[in-house]
N, C-alpha and C positions, 0 to 999 in steps of 0.2 A: 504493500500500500504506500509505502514511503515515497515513489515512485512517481504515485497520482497526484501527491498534495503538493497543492500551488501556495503561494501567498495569496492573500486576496486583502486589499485596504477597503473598510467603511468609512465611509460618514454620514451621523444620524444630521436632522433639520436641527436639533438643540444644537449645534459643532463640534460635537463627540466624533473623535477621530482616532480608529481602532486598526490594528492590521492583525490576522490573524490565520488560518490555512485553508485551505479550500480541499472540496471531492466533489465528484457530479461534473455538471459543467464548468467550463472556460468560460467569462463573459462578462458585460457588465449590465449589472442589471438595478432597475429604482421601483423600489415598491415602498408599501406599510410593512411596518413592525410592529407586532402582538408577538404575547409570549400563551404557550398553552401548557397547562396542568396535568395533562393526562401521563399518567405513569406507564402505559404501554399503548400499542397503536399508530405509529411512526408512521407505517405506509398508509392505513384510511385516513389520517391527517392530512399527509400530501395529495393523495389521489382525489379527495374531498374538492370540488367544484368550488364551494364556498369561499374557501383559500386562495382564489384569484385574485390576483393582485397582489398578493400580503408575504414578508418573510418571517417562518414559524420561529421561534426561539423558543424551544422544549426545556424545560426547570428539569427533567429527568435528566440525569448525570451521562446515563451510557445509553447512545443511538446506536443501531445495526445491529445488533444481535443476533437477530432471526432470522436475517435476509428479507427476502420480497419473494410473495406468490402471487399468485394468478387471482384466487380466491378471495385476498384481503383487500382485493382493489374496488374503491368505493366508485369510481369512474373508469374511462378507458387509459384513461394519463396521469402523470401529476400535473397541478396546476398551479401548485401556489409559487411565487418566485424563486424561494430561498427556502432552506432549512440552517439554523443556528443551534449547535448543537456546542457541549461540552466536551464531549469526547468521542470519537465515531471507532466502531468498531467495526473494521473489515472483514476481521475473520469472523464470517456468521456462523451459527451451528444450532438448525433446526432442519428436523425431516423435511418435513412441507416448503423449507427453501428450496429455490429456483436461482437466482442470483442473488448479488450482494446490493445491498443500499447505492453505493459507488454507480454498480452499472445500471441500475434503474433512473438514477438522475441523471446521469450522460445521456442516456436513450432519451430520455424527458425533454431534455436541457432545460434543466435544474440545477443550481445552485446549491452545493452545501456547505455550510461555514463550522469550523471545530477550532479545538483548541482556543477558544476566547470562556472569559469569565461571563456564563448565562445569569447568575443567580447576579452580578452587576449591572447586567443589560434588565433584568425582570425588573429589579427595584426601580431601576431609572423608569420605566416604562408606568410602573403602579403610581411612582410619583409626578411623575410631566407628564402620562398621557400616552396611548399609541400617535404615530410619527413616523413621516417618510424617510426614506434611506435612501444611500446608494452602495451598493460592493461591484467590485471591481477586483478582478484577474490582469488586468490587464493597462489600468491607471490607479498609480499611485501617490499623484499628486496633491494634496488636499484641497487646492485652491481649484483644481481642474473637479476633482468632483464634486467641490463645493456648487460648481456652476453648473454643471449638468442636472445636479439636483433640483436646483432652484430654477432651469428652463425647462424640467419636467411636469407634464401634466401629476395631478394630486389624483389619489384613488376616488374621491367623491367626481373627480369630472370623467370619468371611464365608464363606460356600462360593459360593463364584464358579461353580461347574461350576455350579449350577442356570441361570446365567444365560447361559450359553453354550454348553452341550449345544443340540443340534438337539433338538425336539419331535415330530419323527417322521420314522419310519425312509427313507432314498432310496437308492438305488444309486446311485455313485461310477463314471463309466464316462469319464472323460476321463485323460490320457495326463501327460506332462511337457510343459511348451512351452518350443520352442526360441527362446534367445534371439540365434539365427543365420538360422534360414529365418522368426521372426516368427509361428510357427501350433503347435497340438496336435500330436506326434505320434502316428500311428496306432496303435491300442494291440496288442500281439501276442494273440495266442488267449490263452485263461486257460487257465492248467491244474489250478489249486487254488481254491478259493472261500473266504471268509474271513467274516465278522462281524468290523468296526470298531466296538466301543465309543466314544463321543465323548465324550472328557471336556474339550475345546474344542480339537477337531482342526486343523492345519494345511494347508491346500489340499493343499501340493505334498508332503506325507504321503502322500495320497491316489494322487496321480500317480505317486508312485513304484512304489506298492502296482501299480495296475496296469499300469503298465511293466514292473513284472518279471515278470506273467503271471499277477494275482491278480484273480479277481472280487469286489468288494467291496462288501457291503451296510453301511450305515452306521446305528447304531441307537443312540437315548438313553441320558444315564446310568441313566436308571431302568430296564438291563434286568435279565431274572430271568435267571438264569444254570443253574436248571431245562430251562427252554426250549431254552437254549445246549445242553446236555449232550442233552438229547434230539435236537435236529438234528444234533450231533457223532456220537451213535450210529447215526444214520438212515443215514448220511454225505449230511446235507444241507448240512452245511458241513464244510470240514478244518481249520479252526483261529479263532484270537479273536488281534485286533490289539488292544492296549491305548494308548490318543491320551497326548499330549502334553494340558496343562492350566496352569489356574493354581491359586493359593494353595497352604495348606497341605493336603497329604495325608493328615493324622491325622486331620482333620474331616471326613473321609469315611468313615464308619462302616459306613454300610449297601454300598455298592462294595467296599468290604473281603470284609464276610460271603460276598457274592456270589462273589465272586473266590477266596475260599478254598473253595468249591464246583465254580468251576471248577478249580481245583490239584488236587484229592482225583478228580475224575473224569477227570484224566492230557489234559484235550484242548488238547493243543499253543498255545503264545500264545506273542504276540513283543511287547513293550511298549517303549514312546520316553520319556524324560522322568519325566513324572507316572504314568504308566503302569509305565515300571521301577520307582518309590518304591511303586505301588499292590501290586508283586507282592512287595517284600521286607515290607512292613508286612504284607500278607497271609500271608505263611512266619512272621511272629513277629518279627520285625527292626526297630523302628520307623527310622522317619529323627530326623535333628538337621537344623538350620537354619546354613545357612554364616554367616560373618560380613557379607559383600557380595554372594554368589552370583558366577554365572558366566552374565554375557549380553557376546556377542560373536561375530565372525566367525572369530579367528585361536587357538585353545584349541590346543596340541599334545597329544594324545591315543596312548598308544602301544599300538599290539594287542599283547597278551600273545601270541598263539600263532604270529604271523609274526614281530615284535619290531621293526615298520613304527611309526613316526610318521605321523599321519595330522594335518590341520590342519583342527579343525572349527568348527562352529558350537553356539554355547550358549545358554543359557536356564533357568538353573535355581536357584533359593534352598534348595532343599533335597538333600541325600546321603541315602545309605544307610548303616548302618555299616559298621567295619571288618571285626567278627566275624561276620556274614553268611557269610565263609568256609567257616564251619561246616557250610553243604548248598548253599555255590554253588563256582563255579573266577571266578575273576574273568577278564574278556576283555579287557577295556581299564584303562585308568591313563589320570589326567590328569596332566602333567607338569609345572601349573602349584602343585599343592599337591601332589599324591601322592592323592586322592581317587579312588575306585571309580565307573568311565565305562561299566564292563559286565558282566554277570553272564551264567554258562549255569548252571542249578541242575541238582545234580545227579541223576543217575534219574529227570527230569522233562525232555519234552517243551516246555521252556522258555527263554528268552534275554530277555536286554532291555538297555538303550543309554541312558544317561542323555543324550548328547548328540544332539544333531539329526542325521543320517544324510542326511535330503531339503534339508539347509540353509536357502536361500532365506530370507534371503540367507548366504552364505559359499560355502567349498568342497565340491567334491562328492567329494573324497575314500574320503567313508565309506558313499554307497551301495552300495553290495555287500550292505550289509547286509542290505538290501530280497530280493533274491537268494538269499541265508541261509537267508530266511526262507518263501520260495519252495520250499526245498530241503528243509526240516523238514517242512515240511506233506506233501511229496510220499513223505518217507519212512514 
């Protein structure tokens, strides 16, 4: 491995200027910096759609372990710019490995960053805020990357959905896989059929969907939502799933419009993530932007209507507001700020889940929800 690792110099927008090694790709590349919590899960972080745009900085000590398969991939790629790691380990050593970390992000061309102090870079993050970067392989200047960074477009003016939405429509027919018997399992009869919006959906999203008994067509951001309502009355579908995504949800304009067309035609939708923030900016509620966001495996989440703690998985730089109240009941509470994890709107055929419910990686806690949603449609 000695071999692969380059130099690579940062520098964050505060004028934090770091040099440190690289694996993955050669390159220079400007994104957001967030740090994530999850103590394993390496590869569905990176492969995670949502991660667009952003370089991950992992508070876990040692990356690589296990390699990379085919099976833990939450997309077809990775997608997030960077990976910031403490210590990368090359030498993987798991059956279910296929390759090493190293050769996944080359393939990718993806960035990984090691040998820098992570639990430095977290704290600076927790106290000034996520903030643009730049790393660099290949400019070591400070003042030269000082400038590229600052003629760089900002993550809020990107609409990343263009670049991660699927391009055309497939049906979604596999299961959850077990990671006890090693394979798919069998998916039960469907009982409901659904339309999945992709606004850079996660695999085991997918799997969940039809593990709880849902047929799932999966179709672009660019759908019409005309369309939608006409198959909803046909009853050639019972309801619209809203995907998990990246960036800012306000730059999504025309998804909006749509969506507030579906609202006014009553056809039941269940939205995750980017998908909950699409359906309160769609009611008239914009969102605000956290100071660090919430990426991680161990969030405590408490259902309002059992009054359970539940311990989830996250991903998300943007809330909804507080006064939202207004025409929803709130379902869940995060218990790390007091921040709104779930909405049911009221007189509408509607729910949604800021936090991840399919995890992968974290707890599975809070699938039911998939169940839930199974239960709406059939009503």
């Amino acid at each position: 491995m000695s071999n692969t690792l380059k130099k690579v110099w940062i520098y964050l927008e505060n004028g934090t200027y770091l040099e440190a090694n690289s694996f993955g790709a050669s390159k220079t590349e400007v994104g957001e910096i967030v740090f994530n919590t999850s103590m394993t899960g390496y590869q569905e972080i990176m492969s995670d759609p949502s991660y667009a745009g952003q370089f991950v900085t992992f508070t876990a000590p040692e990356i690589g372990n296990v390699g990379v398969n085919e099976q833990d991939m939450e997309s077809l790629k990775a997608h997030a710019k960077g990976m910031i790691v403490r210590k990368y380990q090359a030498r993987y050593s798991n059956f279910r490995a296929e390759k090493s970390l190293h050769e996944f992000l080359a393939e990718n061309d993806v960035m990984g960053i090691c040998d820098i102090d992570t639990r430095y870079l977290t704290k600076m993050l927790r106290s000034e805020g996520s903030m643009m970067m730049i790393a660099s392989t290949e400019v070591s200047d400070r003042e030269e990357l000082k400038k590229i960074l600052e003629n760089s477009p900002r993550i809020e003016a990107i609409n990343y959905i263009e670049q991660v939405s699927t391009k055309e429509a497939y049906k979604h027919t596999s299961s959850t896989y077990s990671n006890v018997d090693f394979k798919y399992a069998i998916p039960p009869k469907a009982e409901a059929k659904i339309v999945a919006i992709d606004f850079g959906v996660k695999r085991n999203i997918l799997n969940e969907l039809v593990s709880a008994g849902v047929e799932v067509e999966v179709i672009p951001n660019t759908f019409n939502a005309d369309d939608l309502i006409e198959q909803y009355n046909t009853k050639d579908i019972d309801g619209v799933f809203l995907s998990n995504g990246p960036g800012d949800p306000l730059v999504l304009k025309r998804e909006q419009e749509e969506i507030k067309k579906l609202i006014a035609a009553k056809v039941p939708m269940f939205g995750i993530c980017l998908g909950h923030q699409l359906l309160s900016i769609s009611h008239g509620y914009d969102t605000f932007k956290l100071k660090f966001g919430h990426h991680g495996g161990n969030h405590p989440v408490k259902n309002e209507k059992s009054g359970l703690v539940e311990i989830t998985a996250q991903n998300h730089n943007y809330n909804v507001p507080d006064n939202i109240i207004e025409i929803a009941e709130v379902t869940h509470k995060n218990l790390f700020d007091n921040t709104i994890e779930g909405l049911s709107y009221k007189n509408e055929p509607i729910f949604s889940v800021q936090h991840h419910p399919e995890a992968s990686p974290g707890p599975k806690e809070s699938r039911y929800i998939f169940s839930e949603f199974l239960s709406l449609l059939k009503r």
